[in-house]
BALOBA-1460 file (C-alpha; in Angstrom, 3 decimals):
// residues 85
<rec num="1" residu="x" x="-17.320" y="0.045" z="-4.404"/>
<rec num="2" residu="x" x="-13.266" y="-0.101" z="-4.803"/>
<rec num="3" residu="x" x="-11.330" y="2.635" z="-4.293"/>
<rec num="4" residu="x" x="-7.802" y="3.046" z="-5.772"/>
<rec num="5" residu="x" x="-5.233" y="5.290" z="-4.317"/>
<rec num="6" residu="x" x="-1.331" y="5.802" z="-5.660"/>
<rec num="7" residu="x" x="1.264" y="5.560" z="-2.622"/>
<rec num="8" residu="x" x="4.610" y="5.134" z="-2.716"/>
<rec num="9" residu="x" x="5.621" y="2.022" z="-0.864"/>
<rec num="10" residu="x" x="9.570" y="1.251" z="0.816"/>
<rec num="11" residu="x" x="10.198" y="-2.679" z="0.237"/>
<rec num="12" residu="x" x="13.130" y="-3.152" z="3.011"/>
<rec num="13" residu="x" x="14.416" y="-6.840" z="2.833"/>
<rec num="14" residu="x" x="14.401" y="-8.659" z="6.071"/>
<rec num="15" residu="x" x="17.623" y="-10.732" z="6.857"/>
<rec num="16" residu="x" x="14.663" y="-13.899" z="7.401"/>
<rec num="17" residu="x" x="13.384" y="-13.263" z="4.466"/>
<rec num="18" residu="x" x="10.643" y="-11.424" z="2.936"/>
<rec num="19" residu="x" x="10.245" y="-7.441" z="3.166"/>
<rec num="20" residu="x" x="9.237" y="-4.849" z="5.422"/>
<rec num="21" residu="x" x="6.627" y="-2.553" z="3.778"/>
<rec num="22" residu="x" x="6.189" y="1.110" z="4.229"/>
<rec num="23" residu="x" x="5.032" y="4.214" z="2.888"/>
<rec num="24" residu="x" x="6.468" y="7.559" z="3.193"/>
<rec num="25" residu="x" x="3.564" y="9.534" z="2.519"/>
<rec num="26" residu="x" x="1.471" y="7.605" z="5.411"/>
<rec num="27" residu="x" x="4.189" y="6.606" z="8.195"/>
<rec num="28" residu="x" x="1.336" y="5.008" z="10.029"/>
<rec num="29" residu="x" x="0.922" y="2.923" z="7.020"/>
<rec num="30" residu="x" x="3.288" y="-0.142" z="8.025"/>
<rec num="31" residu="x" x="2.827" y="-3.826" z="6.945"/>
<rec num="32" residu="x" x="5.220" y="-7.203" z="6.134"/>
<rec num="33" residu="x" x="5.084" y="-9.353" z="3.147"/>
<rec num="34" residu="x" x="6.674" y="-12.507" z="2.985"/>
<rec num="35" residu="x" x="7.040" y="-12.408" z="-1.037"/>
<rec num="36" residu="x" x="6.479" y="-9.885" z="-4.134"/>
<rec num="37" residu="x" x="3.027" y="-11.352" z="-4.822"/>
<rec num="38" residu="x" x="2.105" y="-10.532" z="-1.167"/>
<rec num="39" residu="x" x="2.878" y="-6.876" z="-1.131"/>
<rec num="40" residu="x" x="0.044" y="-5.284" z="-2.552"/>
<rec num="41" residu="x" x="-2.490" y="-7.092" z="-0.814"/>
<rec num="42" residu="x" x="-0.763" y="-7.137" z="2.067"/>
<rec num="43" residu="x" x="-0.796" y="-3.402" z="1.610"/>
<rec num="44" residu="x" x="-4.472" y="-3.081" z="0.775"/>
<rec num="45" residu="x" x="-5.405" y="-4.757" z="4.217"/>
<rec num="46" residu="x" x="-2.926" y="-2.182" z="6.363"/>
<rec num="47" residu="x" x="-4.919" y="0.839" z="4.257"/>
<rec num="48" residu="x" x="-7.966" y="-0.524" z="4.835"/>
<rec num="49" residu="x" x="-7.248" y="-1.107" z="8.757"/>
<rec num="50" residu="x" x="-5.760" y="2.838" z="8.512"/>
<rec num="51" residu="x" x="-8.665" y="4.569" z="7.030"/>
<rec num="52" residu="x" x="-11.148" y="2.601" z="9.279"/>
<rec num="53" residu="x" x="-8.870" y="3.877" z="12.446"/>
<rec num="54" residu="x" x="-9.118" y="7.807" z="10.912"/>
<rec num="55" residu="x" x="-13.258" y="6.920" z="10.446"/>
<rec num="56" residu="x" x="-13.549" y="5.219" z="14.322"/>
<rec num="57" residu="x" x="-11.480" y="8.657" z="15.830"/>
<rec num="58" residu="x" x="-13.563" y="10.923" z="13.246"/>
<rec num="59" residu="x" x="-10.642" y="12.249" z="12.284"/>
<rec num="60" residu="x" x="-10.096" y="13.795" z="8.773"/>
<rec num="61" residu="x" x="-8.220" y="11.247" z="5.792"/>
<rec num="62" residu="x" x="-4.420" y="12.507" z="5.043"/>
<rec num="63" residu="x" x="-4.735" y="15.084" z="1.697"/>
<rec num="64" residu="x" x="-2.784" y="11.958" z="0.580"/>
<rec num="65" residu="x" x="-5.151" y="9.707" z="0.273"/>
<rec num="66" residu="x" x="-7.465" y="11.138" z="-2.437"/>
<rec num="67" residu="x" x="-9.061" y="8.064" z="-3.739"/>
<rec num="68" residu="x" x="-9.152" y="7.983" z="-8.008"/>
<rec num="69" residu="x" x="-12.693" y="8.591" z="-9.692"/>
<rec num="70" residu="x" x="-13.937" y="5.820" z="-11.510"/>
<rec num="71" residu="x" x="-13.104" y="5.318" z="-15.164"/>
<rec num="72" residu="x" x="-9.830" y="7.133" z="-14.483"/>
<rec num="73" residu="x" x="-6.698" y="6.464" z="-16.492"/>
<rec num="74" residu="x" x="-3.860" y="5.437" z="-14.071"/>
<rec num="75" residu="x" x="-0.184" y="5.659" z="-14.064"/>
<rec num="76" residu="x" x="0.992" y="2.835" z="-11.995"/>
<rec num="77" residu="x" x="4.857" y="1.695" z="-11.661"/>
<rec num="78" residu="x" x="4.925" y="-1.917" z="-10.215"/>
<rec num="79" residu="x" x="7.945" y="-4.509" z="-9.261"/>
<rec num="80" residu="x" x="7.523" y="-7.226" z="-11.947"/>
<rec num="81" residu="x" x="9.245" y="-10.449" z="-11.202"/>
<rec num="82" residu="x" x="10.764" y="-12.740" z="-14.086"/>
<rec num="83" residu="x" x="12.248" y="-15.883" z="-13.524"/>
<rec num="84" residu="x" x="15.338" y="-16.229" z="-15.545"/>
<rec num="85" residu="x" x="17.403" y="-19.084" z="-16.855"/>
C-alpha cells in the first residue's frame, strides 16, 4: 500500500546545476535533484529513508506526516515545466 503525504518542499538552485531540496516542516527531510522531473521521486526516496529511521529508533512519526486515507480528494500545487518557443 502507497501512502501520500502533503509537504512543502524548498527547491534552492545549485550554481552546478540542479536544486537542493528541502522541507520546512521535516528539516531532517533533505535530498538533491538534478532536474524538475527528479524532485518528487527524489523526494519520495529521502521520506521513505526518514520514516524507516523514526521506525528503526521506535520513535514516534512528526504530527506532520499524517499520511491521506485512501479515496481522498487532494489539493496538490506542483512546478509544471513548459518548453516555450
Amino acid at each position: 500500500m502507497q501512502n501520500i503525504y502533503k509537504l512543502p518542499l524548498v527547491l534552492e538552485p545549485q550554481p552546478e546545476g540542479g536544486y537542493t531540496v528541502t522541507c520546512p516542516l521535516l528539516p531532517n527531510l533533505i535530498t538533491e535533484a538534478d532536474t524538475l522531473d527528479e524532485v518528487i521521486p527524489n523526494v519520495s526516496d529521502a521520506l521513505a529513508a526518514l520514516i524507516e529511521t523514526y521506525e528503526d529508533l521506535n520513535q514516534p512519526l512528526p504530527s506532520i506526516l499524517q499520511s491521506y486515507p485512501q479515496n481522498t480528494v487532494i489539493w496538490s500545487e506542483s512546478l509544471i515545466p513548459v518548453a516555450s518557443d
